[in-house]
Backbone as a printed PyTorch tensor [residue, N CA C, xyz], in Angstrom:
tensor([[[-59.5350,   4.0870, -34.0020],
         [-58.5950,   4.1990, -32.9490],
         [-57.1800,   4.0330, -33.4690]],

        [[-56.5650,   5.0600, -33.4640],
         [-55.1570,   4.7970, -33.7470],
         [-53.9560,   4.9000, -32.6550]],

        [[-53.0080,   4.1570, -32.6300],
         [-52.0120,   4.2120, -31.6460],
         [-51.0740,   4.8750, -31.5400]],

        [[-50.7710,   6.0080, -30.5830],
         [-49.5550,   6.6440, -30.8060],
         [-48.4280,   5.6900, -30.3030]],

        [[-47.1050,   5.8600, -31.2850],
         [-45.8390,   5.4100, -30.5840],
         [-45.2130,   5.9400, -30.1830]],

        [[-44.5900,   5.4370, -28.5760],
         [-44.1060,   6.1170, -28.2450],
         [-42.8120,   5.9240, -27.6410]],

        [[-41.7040,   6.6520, -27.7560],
         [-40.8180,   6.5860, -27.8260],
         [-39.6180,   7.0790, -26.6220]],

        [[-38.8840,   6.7070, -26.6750],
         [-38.4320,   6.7970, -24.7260],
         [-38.5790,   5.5510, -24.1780]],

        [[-37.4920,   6.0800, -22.6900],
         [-37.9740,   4.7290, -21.6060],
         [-38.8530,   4.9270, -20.6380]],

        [[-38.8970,   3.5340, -19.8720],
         [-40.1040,   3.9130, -19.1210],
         [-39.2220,   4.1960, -17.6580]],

        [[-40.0430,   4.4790, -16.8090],
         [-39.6360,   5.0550, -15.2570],
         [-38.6700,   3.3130, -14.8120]],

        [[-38.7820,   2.5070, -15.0300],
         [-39.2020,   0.9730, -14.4340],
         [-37.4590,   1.0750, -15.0960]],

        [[-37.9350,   1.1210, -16.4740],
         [-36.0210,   0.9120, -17.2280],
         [-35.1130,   1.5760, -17.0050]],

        [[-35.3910,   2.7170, -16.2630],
         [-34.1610,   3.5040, -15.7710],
         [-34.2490,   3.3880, -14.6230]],

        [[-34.9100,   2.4860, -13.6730],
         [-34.4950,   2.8080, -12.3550],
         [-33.8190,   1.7450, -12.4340]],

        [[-33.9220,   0.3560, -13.1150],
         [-33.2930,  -0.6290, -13.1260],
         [-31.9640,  -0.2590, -13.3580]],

        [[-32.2130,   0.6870, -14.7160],
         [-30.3850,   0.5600, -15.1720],
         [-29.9590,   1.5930, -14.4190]],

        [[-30.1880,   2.2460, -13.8690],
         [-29.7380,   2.8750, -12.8390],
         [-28.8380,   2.6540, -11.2700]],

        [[-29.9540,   1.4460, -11.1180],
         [-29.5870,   0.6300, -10.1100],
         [-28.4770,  -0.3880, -10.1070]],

        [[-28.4710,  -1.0850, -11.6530],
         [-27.4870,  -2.0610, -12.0250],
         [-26.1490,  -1.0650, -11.7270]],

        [[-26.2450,  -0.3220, -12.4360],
         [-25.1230,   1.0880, -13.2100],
         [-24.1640,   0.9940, -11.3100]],

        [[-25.6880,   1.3200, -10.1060],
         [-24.9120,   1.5140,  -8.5630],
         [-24.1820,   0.2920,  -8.3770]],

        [[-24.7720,  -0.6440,  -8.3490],
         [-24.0530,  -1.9180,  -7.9070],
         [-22.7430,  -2.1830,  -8.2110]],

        [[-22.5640,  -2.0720,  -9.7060],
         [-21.6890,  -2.4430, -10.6480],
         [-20.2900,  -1.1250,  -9.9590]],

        [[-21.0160,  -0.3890, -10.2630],
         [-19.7600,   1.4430,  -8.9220],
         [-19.5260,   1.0020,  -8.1230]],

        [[-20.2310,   0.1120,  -6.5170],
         [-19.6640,   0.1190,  -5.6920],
         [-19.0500,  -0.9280,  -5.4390]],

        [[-19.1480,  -2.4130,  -6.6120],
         [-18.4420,  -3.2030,  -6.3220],
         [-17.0890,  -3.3380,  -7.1130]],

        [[-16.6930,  -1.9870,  -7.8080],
         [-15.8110,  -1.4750,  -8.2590],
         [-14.9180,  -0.7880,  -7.2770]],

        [[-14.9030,  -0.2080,  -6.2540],
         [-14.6560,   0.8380,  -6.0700],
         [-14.0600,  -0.3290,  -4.7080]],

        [[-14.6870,  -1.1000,  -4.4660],
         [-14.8960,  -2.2620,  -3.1040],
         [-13.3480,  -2.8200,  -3.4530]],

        [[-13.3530,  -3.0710,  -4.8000],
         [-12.3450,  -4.2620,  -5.6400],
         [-11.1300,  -2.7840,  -5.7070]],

        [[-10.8730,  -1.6330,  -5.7940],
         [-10.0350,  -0.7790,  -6.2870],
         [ -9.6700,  -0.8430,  -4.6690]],

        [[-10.1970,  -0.8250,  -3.5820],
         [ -9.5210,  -0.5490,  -2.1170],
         [ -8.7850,  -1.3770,  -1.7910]],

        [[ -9.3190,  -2.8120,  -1.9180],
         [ -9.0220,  -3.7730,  -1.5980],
         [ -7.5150,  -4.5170,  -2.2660]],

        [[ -7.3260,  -4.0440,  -3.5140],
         [ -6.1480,  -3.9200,  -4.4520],
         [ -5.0500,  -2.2690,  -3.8700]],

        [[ -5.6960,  -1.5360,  -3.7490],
         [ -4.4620,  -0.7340,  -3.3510],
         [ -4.5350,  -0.6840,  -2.0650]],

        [[ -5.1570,  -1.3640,  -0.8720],
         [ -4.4520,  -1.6040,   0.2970],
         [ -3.2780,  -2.8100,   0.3340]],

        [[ -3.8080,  -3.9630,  -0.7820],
         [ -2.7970,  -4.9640,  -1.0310],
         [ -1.0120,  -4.5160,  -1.5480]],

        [[ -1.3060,  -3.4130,  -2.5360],
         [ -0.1620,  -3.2160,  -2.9940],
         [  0.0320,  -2.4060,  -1.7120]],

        [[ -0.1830,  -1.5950,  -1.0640],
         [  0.5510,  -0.7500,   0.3730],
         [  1.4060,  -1.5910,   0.9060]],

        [[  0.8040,  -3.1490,   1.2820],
         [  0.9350,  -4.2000,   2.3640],
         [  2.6720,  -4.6310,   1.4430]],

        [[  2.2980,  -4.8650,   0.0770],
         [  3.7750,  -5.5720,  -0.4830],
         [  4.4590,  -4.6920,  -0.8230]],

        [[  4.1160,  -3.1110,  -0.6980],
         [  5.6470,  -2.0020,  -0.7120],
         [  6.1240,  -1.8040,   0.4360]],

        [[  5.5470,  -1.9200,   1.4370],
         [  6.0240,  -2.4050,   3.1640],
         [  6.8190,  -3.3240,   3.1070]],

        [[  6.2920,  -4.2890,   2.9500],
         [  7.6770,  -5.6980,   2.3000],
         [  8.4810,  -5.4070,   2.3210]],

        [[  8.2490,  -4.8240,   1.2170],
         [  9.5220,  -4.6720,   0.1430],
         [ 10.5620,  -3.2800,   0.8420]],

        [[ 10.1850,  -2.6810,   1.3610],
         [ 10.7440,  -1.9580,   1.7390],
         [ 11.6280,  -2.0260,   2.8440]],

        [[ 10.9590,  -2.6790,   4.0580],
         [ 11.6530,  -3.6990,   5.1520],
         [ 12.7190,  -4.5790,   4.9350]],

        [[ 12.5650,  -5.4360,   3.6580],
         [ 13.2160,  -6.7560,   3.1430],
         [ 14.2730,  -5.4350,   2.5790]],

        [[ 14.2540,  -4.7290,   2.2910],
         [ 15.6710,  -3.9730,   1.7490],
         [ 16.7320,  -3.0440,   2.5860]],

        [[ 15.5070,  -2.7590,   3.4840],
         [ 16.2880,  -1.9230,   4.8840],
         [ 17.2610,  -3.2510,   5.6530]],

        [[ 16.5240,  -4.4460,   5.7540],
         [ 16.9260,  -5.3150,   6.5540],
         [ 17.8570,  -5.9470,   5.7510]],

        [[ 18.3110,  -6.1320,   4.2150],
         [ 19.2220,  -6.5860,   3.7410],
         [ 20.2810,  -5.3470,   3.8690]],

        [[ 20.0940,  -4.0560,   3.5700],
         [ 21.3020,  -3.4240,   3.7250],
         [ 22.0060,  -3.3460,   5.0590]],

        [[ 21.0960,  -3.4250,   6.7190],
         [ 22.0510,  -3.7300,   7.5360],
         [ 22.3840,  -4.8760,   7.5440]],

        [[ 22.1980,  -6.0760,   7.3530],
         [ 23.1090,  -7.2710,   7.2740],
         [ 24.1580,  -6.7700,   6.3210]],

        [[ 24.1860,  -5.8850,   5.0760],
         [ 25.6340,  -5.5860,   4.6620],
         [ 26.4280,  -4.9270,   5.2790]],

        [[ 25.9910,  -3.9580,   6.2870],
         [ 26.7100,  -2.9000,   7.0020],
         [ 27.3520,  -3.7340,   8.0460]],

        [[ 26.5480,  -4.7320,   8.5950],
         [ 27.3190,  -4.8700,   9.6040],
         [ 28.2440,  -6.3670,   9.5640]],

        [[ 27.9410,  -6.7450,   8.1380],
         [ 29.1680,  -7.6230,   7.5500],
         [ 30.3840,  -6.9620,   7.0770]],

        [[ 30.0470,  -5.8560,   6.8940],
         [ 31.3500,  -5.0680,   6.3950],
         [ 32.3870,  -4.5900,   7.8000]],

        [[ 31.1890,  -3.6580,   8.5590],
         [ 31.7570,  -3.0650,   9.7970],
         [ 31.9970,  -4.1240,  11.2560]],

        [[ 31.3080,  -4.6710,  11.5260],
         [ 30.8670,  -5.8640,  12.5160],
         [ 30.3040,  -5.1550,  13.5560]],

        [[ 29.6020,  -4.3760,  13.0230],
         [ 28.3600,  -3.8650,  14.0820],
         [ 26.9410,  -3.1860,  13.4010]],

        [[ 25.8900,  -3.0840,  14.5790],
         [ 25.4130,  -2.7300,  13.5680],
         [ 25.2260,  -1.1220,  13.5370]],

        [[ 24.8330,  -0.6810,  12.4610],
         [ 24.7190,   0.7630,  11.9800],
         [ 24.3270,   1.7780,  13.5640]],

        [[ 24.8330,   2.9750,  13.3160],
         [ 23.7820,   4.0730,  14.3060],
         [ 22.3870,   4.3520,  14.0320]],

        [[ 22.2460,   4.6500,  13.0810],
         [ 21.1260,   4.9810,  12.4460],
         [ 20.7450,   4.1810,  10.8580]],

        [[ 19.6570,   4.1740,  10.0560],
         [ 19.2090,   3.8870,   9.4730],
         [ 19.9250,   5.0280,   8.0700]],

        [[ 20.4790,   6.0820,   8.1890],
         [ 20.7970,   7.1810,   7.5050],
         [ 22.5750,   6.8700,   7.3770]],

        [[ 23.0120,   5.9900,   7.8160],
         [ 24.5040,   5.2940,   7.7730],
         [ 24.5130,   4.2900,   6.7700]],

        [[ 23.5900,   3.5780,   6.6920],
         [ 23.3890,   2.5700,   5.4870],
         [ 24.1460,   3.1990,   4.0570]],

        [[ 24.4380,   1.9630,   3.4180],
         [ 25.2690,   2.5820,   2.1130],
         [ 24.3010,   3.0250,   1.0430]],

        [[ 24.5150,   3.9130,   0.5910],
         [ 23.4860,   4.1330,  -0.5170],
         [ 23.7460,   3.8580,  -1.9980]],

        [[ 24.3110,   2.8260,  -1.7690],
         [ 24.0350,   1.8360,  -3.0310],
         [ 22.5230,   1.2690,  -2.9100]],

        [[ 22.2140,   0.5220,  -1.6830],
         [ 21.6340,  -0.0490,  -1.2960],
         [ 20.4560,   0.4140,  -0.9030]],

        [[ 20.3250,   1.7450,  -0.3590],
         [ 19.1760,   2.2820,  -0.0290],
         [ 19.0260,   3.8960,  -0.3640]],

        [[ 19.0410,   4.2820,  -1.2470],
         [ 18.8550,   5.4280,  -1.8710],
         [ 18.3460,   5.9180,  -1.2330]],

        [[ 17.2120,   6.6400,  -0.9840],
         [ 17.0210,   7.6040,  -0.5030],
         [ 15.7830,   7.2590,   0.3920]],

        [[ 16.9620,   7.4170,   1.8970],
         [ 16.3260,   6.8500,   3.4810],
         [ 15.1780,   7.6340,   4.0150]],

        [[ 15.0840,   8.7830,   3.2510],
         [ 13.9610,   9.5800,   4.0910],
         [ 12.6940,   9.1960,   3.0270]],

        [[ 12.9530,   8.7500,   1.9440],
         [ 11.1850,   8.3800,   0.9020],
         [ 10.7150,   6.4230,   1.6420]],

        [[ 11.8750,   6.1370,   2.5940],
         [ 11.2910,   4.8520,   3.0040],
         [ 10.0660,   5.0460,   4.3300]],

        [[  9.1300,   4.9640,   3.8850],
         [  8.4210,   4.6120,   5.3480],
         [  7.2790,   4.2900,   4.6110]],

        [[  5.9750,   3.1500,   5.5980],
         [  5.2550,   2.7250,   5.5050],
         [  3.9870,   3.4770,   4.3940]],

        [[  4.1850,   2.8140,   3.3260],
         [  3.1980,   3.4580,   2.1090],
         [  1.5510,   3.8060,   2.6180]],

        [[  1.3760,   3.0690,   3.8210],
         [ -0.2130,   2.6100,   4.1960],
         [ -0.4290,   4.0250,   5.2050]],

        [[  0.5660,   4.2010,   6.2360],
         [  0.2280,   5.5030,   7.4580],
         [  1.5720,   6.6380,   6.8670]],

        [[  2.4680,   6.1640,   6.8100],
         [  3.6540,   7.1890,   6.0920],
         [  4.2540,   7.5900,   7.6220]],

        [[  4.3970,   6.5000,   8.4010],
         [  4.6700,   6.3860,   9.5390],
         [  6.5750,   5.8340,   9.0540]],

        [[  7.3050,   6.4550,   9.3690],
         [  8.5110,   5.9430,   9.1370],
         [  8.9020,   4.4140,  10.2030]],

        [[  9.8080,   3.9890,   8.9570],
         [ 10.0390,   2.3410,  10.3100],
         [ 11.4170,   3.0460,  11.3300]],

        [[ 10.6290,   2.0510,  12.2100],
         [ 11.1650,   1.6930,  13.3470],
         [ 12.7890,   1.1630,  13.4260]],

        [[ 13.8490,   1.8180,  14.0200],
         [ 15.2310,   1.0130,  14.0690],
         [ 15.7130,   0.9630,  15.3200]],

        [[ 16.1870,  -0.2600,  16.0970],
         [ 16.5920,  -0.3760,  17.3870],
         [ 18.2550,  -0.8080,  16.6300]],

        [[ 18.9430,   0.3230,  17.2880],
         [ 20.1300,  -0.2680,  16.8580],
         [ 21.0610,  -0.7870,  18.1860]],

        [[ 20.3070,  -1.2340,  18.7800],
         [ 21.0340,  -2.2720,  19.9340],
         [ 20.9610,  -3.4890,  19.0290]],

        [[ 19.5100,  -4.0400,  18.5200],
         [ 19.5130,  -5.0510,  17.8670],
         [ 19.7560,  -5.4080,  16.0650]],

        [[ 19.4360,  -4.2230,  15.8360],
         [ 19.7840,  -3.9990,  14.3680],
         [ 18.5480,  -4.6800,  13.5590]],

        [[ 17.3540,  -4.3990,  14.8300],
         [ 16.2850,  -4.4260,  13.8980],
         [ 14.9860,  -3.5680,  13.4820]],

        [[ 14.4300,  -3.7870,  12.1200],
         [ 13.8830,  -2.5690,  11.3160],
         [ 12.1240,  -3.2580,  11.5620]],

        [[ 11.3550,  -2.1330,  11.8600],
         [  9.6830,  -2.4880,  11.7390],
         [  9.2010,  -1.6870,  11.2770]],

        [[  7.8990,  -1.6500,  11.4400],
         [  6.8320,  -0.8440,  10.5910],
         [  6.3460,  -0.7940,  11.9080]],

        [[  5.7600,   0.6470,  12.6110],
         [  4.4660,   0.9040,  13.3870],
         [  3.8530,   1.1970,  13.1630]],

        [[  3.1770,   0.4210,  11.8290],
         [  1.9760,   0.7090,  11.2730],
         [  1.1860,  -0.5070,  12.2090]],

        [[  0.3160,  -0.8510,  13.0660],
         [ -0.3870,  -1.6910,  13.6780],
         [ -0.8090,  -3.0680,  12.5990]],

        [[ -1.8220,  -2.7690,  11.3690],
         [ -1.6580,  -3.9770,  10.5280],
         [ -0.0320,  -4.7890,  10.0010]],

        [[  0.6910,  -3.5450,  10.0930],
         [  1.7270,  -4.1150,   9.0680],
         [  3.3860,  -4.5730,  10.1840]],

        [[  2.9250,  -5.0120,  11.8870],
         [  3.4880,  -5.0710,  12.7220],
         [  4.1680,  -6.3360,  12.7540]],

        [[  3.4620,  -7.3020,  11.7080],
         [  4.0830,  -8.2810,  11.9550],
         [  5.0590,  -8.8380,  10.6900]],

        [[  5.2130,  -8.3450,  10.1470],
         [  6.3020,  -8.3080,   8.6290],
         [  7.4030,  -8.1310,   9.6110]]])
């Protein structure tokens, strides 16, 4: 009786590594959403925190505040039409009775 060897995997080792291989994808992919919805959330920030510092300059300079969001100095805010919410691309919000700037993006309503 002699033994053939044999060589290859079995059905059992590739469904495993197969299976590991899924897990390992979707808790990748879980961790990649969850990181670029985060960065959306802090270019909203950041974007607000700069709209809202340039009218406090405008209307330290002028003593009122701006008409529009497109009056702002563009030192300060370069270019007013690439600002809006990174997450919906919903442009912010400006009440210029009050001279204040939002996001109507629903998550990002309360920044």
């Amino acid at each position: 009786m002699s033994e053939e060897k044999k060589n290859g995997f079995t059905l059992i080792e590739l469904i495993v590594t197969i299976t590991i291989v899924a897990i390992l994808t979707s808790i990748t992919v879980a961790v990649y959403l969850q990181v670029t919805e985060r960065a959306k959330n802090v270019t909203c920030q950041s974007n607000l925190r700069i709209l809202r510092s340039a009218i406090v300059v405008y209307r330290s300079a002028n003593m009122k505040n701006p008409p529009s969001l497109n009056d702002l100095d563009p030192s300060f805010v370069q270019d007013i039409t690439g600002l809006s919410c990174p997450a919906s691309g919903i442009p912010y919000a400006y009440n210029p009775e009050t001279g204040k700037v939002k996001c109507e993006y629903p998550p990002h309503a309360d920044y």
